[in-house]
Backbone bond lengths (Angstrom), bond angles and torsions (degrees), N, CA, C in turn:
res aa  C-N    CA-C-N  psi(-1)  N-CA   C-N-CA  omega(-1)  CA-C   N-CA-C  phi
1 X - - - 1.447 - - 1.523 109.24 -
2 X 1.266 118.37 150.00 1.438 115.80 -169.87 1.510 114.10 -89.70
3 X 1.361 139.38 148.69 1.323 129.76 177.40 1.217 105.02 -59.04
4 X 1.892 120.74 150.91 1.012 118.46 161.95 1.925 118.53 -101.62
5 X 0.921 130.66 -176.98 1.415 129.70 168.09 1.164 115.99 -174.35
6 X 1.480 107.70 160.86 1.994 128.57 174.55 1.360 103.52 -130.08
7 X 1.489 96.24 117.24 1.438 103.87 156.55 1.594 117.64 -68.71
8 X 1.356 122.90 -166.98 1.286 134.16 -168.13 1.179 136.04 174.02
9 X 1.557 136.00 160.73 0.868 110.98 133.75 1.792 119.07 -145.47
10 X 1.349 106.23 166.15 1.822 95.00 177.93 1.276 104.98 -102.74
11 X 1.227 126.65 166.75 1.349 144.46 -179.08 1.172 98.01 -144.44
12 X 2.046 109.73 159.97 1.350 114.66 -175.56 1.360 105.17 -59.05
13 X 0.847 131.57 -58.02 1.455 156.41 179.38 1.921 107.14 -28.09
14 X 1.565 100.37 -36.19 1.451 109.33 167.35 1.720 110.89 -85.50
15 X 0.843 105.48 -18.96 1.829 115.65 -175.09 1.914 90.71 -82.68
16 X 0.930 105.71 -53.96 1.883 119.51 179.45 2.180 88.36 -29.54
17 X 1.686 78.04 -71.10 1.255 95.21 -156.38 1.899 122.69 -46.92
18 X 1.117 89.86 -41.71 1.532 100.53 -178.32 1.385 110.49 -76.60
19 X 1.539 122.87 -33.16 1.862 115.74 159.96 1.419 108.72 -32.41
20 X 1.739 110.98 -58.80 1.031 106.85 -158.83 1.311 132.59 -116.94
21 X 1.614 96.94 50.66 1.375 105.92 169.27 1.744 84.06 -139.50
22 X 1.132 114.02 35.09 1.663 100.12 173.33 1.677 114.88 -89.45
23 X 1.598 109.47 -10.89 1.211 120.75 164.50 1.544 104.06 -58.45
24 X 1.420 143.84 -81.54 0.889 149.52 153.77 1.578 123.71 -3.95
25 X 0.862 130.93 -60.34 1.629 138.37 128.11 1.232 144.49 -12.77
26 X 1.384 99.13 -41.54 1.601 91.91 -162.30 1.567 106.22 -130.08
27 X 1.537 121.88 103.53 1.585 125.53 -149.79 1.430 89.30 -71.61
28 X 1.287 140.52 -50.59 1.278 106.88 -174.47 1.291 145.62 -84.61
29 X 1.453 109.98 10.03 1.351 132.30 155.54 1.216 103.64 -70.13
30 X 1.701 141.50 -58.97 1.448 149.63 157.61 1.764 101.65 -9.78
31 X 1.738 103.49 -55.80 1.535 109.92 -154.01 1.827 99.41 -79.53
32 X 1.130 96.65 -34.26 1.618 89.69 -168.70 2.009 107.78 -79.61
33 X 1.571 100.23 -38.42 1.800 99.44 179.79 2.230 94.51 -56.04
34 X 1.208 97.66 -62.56 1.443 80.99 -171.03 1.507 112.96 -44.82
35 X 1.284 126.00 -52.18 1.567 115.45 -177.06 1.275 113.10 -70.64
36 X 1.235 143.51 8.90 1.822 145.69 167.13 1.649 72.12 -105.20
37 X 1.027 145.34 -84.70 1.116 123.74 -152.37 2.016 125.35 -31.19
38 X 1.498 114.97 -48.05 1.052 159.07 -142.78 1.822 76.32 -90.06
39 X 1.564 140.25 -87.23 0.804 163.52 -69.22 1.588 75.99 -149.18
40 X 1.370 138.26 -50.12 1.301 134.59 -136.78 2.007 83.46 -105.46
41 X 1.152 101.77 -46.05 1.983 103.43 -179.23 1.646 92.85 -61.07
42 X 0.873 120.30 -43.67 1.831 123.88 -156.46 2.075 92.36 -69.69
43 X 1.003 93.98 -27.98 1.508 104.01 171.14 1.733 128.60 -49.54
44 X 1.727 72.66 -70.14 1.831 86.14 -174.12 1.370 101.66 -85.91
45 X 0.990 129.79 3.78 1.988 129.88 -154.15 1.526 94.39 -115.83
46 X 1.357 120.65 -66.03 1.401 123.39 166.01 1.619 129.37 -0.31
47 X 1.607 110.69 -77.30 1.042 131.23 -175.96 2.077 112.41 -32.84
48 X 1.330 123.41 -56.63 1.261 133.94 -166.84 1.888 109.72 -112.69
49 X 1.641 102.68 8.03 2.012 102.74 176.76 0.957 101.11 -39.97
50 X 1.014 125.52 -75.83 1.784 132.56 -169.11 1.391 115.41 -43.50
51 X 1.020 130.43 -51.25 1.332 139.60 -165.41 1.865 120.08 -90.85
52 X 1.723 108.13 -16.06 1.254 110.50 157.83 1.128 106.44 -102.50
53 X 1.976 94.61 167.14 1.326 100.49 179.72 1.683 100.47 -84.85
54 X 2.076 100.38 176.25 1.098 80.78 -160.63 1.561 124.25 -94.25
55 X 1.474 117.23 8.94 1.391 146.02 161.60 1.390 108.23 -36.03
56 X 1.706 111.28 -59.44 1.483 114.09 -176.96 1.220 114.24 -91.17
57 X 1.138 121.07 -30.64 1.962 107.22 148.46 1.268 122.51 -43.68
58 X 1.355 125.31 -49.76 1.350 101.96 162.92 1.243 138.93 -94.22
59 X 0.918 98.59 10.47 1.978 118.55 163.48 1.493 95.10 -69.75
60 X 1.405 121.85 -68.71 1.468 142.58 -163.12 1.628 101.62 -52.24
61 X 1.755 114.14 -54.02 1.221 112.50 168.97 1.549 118.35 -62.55
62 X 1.517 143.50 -2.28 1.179 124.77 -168.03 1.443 102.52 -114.66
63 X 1.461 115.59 -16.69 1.410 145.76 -178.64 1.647 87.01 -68.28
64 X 1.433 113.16 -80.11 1.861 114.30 -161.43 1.652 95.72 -61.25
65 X 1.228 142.33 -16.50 1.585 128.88 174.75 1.065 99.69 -98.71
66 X 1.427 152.73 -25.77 1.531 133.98 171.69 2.094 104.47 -50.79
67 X 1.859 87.04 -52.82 1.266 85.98 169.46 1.539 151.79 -76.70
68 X 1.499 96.06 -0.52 1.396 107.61 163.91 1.389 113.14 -68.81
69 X 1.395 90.42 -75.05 1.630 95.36 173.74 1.954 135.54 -28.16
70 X 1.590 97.96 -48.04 1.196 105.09 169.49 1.814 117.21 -67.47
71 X 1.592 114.80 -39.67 1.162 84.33 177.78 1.971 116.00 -95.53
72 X 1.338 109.17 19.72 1.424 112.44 166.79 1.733 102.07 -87.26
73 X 1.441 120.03 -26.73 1.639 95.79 -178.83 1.338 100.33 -83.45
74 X 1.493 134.30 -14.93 1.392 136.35 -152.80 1.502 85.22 -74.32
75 X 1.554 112.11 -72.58 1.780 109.92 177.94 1.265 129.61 -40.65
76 X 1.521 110.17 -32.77 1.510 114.64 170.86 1.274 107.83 -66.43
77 X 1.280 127.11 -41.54 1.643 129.24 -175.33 1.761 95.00 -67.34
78 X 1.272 138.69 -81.53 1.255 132.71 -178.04 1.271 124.78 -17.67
79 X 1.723 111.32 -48.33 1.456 104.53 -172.25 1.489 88.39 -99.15
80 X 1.380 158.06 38.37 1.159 133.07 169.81 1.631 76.54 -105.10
81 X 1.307 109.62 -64.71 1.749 85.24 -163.20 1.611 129.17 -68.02
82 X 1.234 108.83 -4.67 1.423 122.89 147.91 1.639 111.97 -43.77
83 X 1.490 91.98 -81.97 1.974 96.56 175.27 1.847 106.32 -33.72
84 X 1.351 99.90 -69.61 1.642 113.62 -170.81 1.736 116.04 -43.66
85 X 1.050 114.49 -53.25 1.134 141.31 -156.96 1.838 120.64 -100.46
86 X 1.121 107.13 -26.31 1.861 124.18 174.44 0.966 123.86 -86.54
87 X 1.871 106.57 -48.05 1.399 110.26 -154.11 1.726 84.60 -99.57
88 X 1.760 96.77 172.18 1.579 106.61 -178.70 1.681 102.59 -86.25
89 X 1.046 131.07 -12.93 1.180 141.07 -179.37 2.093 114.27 21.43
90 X 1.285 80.60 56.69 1.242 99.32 168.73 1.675 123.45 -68.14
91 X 1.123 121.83 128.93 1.519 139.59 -157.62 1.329 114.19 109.77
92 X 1.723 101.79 -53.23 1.414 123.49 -179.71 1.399 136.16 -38.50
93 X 1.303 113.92 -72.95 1.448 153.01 -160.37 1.693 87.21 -93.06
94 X 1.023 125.48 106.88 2.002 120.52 162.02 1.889 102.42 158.04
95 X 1.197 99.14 -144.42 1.909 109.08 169.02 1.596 102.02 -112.20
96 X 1.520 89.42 126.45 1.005 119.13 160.76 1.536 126.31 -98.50
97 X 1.751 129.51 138.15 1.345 125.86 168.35 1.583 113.87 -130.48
98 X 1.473 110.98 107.20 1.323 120.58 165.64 1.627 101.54 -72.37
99 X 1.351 104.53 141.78 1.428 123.87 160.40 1.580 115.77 -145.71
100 X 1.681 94.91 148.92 1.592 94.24 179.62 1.437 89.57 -102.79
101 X 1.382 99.16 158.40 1.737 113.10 175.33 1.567 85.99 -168.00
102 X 1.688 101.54 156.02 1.481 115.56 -161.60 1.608 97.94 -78.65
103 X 1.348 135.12 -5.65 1.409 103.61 167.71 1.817 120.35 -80.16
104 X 1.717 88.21 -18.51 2.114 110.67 -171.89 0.990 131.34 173.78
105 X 1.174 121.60 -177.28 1.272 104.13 155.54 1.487 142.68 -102.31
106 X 1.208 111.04 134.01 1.187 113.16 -162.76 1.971 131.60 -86.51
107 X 0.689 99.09 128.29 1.927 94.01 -175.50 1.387 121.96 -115.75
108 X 1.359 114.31 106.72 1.896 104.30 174.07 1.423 109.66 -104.41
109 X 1.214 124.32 -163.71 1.046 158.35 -105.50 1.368 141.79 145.92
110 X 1.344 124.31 139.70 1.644 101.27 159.32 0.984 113.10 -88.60
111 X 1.637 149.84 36.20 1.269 141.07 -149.15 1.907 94.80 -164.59
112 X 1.330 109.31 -28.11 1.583 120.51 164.31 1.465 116.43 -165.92
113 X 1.490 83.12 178.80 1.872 93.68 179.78 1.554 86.01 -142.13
114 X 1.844 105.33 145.59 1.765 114.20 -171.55 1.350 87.94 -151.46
115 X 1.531 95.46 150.29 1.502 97.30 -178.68 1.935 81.65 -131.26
116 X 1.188 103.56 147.21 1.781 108.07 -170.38 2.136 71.18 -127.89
117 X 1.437 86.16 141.03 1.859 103.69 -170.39 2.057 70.60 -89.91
118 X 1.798 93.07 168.62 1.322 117.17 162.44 1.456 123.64 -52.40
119 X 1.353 108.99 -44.53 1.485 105.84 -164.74 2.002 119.79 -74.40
120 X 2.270 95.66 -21.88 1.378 97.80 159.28 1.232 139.55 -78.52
121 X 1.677 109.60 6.12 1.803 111.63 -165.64 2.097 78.98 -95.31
122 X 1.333 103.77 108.45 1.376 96.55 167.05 1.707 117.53 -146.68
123 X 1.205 113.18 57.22 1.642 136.16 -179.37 1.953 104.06 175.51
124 X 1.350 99.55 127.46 1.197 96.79 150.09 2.305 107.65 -142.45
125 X 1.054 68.03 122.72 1.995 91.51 -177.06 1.584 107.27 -73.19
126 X 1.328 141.27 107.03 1.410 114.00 143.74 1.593 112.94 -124.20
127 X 2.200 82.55 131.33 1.156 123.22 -146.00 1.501 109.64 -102.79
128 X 1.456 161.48 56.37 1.143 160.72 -162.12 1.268 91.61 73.77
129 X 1.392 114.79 -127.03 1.681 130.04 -171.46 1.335 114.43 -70.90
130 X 1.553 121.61 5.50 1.416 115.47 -169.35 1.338 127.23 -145.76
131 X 1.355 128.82 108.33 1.488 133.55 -162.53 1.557 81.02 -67.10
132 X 1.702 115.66 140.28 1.581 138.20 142.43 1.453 93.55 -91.49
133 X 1.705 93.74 134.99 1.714 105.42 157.31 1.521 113.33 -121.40
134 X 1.283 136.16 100.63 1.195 140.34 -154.82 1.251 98.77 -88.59
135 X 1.458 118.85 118.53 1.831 127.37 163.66 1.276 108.81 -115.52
136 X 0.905 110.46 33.50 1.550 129.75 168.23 1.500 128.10 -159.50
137 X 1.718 123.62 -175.55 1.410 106.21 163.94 1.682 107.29 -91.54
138 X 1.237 135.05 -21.96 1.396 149.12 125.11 1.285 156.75 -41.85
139 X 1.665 94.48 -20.72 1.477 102.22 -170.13 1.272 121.45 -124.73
140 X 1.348 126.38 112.71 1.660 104.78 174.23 1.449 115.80 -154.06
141 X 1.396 103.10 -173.46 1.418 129.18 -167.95 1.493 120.88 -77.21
142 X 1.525 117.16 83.19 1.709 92.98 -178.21 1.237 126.61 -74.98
143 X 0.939 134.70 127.74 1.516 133.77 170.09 1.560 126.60 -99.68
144 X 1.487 118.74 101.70 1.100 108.71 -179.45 1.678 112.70 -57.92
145 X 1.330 110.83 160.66 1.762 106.25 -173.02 1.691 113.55 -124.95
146 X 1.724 98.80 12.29 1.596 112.06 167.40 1.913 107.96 -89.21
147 X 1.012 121.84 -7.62 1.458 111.36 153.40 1.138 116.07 -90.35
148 X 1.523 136.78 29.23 1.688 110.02 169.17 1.992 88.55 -168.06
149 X 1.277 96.37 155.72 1.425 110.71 -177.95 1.339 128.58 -85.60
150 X 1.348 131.36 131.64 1.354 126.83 -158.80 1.713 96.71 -32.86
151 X 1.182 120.05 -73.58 1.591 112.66 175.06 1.451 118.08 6.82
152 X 1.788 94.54 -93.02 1.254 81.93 173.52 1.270 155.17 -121.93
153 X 1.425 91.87 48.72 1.763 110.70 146.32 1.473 123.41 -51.59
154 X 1.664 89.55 -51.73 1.680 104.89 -168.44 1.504 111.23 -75.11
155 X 1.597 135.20 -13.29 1.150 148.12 -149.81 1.547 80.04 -106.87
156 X 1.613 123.07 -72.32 1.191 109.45 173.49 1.688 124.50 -43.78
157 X 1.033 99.06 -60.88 1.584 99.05 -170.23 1.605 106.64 -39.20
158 X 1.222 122.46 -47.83 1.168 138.32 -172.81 1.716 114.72 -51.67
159 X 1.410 96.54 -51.32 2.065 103.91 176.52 1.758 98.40 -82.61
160 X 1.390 126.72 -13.71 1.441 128.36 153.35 1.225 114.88 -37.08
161 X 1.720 110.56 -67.54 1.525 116.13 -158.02 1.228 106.31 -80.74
162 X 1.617 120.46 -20.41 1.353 114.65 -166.04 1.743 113.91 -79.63
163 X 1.371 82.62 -17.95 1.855 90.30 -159.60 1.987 78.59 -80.91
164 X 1.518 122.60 -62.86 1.282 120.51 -175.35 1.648 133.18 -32.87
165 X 1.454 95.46 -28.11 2.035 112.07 -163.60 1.920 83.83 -90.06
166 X 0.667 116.46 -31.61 1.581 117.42 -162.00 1.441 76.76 -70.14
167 X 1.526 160.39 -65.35 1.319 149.42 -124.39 1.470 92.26 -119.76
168 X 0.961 146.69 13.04 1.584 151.26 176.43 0.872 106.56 -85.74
């Protein structure tokens, strides 16, 4: 069978992007923000339960999670374009080429060449505008999905899963 591959490329703007959808991504980041969330209202809310009514407790509670939330994406926004935008993020930021070949999959670069074996490609996410290819339980491949046509996304994705289920 012949290798398949996607060219590419990332931009800061794709580095932006993938900081900040790693919330979205990553369940146990999901598990722990909800329980600091949970843990952090039970905090400030606590002190006066008894003594308000319970209208403005939950006014008070929807008030401190609007504002959690806002200033948890605010920090996420800071350091993404920090990450995106500071560092030289070399490997990162340029053309990228995934290829499948029967030992893995393979990833270059002008900065490297990686071969991820079968048994680590074990998640693939697609996320708004952007295929995740997970070669890790942490680590992965963004793929923007405005260079290539549903076709062949799906043609790839397809010699993706097949080559992956065989090593599962």
């Amino acid at each position: 069978m012949p290798n398949r591959s996607l060219t590419y490329e990332l931009t800061r703007w794709d580095v932006f992007v993938h900081w900040m959808t790693v919330i979205l991504r990553n369940r146990i980041l999901q598990v722990f923000l909800v329980v600091a969330l949970i843990f952090n209202t039970w905090i400030i809310l606590a002190p006066g339960l008894t003594t308000r009514p319970l209208s403005r407790t939950i006014f008070d509670a929807l008030v401190h999670v609007a504002g959690f939330l806002g200033f948890l994406l605010a920090v996420q926004g800071v350091l993404g374009l920090a990450n995106a935008f500071l560092l030289k993020q070399r490997g990162v930021v340029g053309r990228h080429t995934l290829e499948i070949s029967d030992q893995g999959l393979i990833e270059r670069t002008d900065c490297n060449e990686t071969l991820h074996r079968w048994p680590s490609v074990c998640r693939i996410v697609s996320l708004g505008p952007y295929l995740y290819i997970y070669v890790g339980d942490n680590n992965s491949h963004p793929v923007p999905k405005r260079y290539f046509s549903p076709q062949e996304i799906d043609s790839f994705l397809g010699d993706l899963r097949r080559h992956s289920e065989r090593c599962s």
